[in-house]
N, C-alpha and C positions, 0 to 999 in steps of 0.2 A: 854738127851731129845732133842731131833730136834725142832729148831724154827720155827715157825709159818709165812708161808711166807705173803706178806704183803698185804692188799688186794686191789686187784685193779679194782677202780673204772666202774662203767657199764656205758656204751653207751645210751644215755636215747631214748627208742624207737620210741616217736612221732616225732620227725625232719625226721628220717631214713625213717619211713614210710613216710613220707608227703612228700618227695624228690622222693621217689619211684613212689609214685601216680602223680607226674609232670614228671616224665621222662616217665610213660607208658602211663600219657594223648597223644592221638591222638591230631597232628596241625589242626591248622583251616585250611578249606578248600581254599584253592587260587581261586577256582574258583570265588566266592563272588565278590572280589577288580575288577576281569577281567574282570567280568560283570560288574561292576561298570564302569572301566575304558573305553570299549568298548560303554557305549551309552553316557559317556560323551564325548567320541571321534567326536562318530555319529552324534551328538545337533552341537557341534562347526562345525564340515565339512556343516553342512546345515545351519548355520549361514552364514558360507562365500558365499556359494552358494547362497542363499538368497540378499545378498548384493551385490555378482557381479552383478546376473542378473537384480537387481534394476540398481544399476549405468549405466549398460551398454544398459537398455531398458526405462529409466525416459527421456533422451534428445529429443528421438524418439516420444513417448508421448506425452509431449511440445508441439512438434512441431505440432504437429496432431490436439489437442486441440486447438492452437492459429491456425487459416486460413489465407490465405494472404487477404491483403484489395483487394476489387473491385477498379475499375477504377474512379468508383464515389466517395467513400467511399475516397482513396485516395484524391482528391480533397476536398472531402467536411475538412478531416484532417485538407490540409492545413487553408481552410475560420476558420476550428474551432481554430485553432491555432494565427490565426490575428485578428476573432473577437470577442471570448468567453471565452477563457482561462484564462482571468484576474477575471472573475466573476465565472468559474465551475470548474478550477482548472484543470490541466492538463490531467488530466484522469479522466475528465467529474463527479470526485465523488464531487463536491460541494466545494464549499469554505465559512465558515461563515462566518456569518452576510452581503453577498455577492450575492451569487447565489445555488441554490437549486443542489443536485445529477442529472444528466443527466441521469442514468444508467438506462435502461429499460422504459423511458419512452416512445420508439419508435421514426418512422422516422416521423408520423404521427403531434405528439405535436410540431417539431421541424418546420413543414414544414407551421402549420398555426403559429406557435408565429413570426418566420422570416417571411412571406407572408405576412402580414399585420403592418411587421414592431410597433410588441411591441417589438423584439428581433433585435438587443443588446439593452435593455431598457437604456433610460437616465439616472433613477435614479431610489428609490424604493419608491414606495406609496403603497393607498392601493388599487388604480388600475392601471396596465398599459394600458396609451391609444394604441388606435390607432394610426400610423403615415402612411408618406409613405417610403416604406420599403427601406433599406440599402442595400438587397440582389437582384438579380433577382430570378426567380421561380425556376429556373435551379439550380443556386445556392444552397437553400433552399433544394431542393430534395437533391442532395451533398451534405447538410451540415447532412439533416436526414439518409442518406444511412451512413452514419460515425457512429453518436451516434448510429443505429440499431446495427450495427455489434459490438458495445460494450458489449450491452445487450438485446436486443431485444425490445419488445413493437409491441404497434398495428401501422400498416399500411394501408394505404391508397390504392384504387382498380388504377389499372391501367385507365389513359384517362381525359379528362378536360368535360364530359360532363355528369355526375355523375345522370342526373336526368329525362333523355330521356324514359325509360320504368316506368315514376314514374305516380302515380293518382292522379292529383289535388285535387279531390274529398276526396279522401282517407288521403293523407299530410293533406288536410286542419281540417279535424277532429284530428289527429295524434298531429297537432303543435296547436289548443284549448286545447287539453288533456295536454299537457306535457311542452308546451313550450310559449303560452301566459302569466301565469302568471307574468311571468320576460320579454319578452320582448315585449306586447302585441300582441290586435290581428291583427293589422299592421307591425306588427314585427319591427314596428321604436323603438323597445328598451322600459327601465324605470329605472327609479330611485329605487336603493334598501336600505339595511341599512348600517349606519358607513362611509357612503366620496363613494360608491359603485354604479354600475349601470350596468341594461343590454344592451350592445350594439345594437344599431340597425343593421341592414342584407344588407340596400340599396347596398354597396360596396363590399359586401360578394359573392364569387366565389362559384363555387358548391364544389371544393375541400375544400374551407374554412370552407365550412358549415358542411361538411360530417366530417373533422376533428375533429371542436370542439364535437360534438356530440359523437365521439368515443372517446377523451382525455378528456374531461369536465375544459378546461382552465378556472384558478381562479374561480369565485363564481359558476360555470356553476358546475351540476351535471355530472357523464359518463353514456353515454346511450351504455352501450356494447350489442355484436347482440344476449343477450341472454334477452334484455331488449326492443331495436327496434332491428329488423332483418336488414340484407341490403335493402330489397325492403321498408319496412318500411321509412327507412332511406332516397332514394329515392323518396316517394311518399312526406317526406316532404320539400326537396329540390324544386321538380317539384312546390309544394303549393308555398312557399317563392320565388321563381324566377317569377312565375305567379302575385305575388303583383306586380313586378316592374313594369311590361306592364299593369295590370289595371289601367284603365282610369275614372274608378267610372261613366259609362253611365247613371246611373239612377241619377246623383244630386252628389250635396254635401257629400263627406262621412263622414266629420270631423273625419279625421282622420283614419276611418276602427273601433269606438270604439267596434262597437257592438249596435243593435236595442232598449234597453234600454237606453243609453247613447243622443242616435241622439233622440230619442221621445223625452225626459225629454228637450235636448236643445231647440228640436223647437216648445216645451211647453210654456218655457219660454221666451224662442224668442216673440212667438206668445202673448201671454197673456200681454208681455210688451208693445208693439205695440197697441193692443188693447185698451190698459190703457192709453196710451198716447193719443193715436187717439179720444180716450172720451174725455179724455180731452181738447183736441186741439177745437173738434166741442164744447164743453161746453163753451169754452171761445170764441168763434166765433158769438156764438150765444146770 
């Protein structure tokens, strides 16, 4: 009998296959990674690009943006430097519990607070007077042509004669409307609330006048020219400088109160006089 050869084991077919099917899978495409790596190539080259031409065009920029100071401007620097910078702080942004931000408030508010000498103020209340001023006028203009170039603000028209095309007529209606009730209709000023009061004008320059009216210094409202126009503004210079020269031809004005105020005094006036005079001849007789 021939023996039985021995049996040999079978190769199990699912690996064989499944090896088969990974070696005849097609690779993935390379183009995919290429493109991939191609626009993150592309992003960082324009990054740099990006970044030089900042660095290499930001100084230039700068430069353009900051302008040199004026001749005045420089001047005025230095007066701001010797005589405000303890209270505004070196770059006019304010210093607390000291002195207010400069920045934008123009050459204008700079030129009546120095002119009439409340700036550099003594101390702080809750109003600053009047004094006579530290700076001269010239000064004053330099010290505003500075703070303007900071940040701007309203400005004053060229000339010291601010009220030559103005209407008497016209100002004197203009300053009843908007500006008697604070500083009468004499314009000598009044007493307001809290330690407060309206200055009277007798001293006031046309630039001083036309100033406040455009900045509205302390309690004083701003009459911007979208509120009085410049002729406006003018016509009530011309009225206010016309007080100084009136002479009050007709009498007594007490004061400029107004036709009710002078009746009612020289009612009283009168009526006491009267009273007296009775009685003088009653006891005479």
């Amino acid at each position: 009998m021939t023996a039985a050869a021995p049996d040999t084991p079978a190769e199990p077919a699912e690996p064989r296959a499944g090896l088969l099917a990974r070696l005849a899978a097609p690779a993935p495409p390379r183009h995919r990674w290429r493109r991939r790596l191609g626009t993150a190539a592309r992003m960082v080259a324009a990054l740099a690009l990006a970044g030089g031409l900042y660095a290499g065009l930001a100084p230039s920029v700068a430069a353009e943006d900051t302008p040199a100071l004026s001749e005045a401007a420089k001047q005025g620097q230095a007066l701001y430097n010797n005589n405000c910078v303890s209270c505004h702080g070196r770059n006019a942004e304010g210093v607390r519990d000291r002195g207010p931000s400069l920045i934008g408030v123009g050459s204008a508010a700079v030129e009546f607070q120095v002119g009439t000498g409340r700036m550099p103020a003594v101390a702080q209340g809750a109003q600053i007077d009047r004094k006579p001023p530290r700076l001269t006028n010239d000064q004053a203009r330099q010290l505003g042509a500075y703070i303007d170039s900071l940040g701007g603000g309203p400005s004053l028209p060229d000339g010291e004669d601010l009220h030559a095309n103005g209407d008497i007529a016209a100002g004197g209606e203009l300053f009843r409307t908007n500006c008697s009730s604070c500083h009468a209709f004499s314009a000598n000023g009044g007493a307001l609330s809290s330690g407060k009061y309206a200055p009277g004008m007798d001293n006031s320059t046309d630039r001083q006048i036309y100033a406040a009216m455009l900045t509205g210094p302390q309690n004083m409202p701003v009459f911007g020219d979208n509120e009085l126009t410049p002729q406006e503004k003018e016509d009530i210079i011309a009225y206010v400088q016309n007080l100084k020269s009136d002479q009050d031809p007709g009498g007594w004005g007490i004061g400029r109160l107004g036709p009710v105020t002078e009746l009612l005094v020289i009612v009283l006036v009168g009526m006491t006089l009267v009273v007296f005079t009775t009685l003088w001849i009653a006891g005479k007789s």
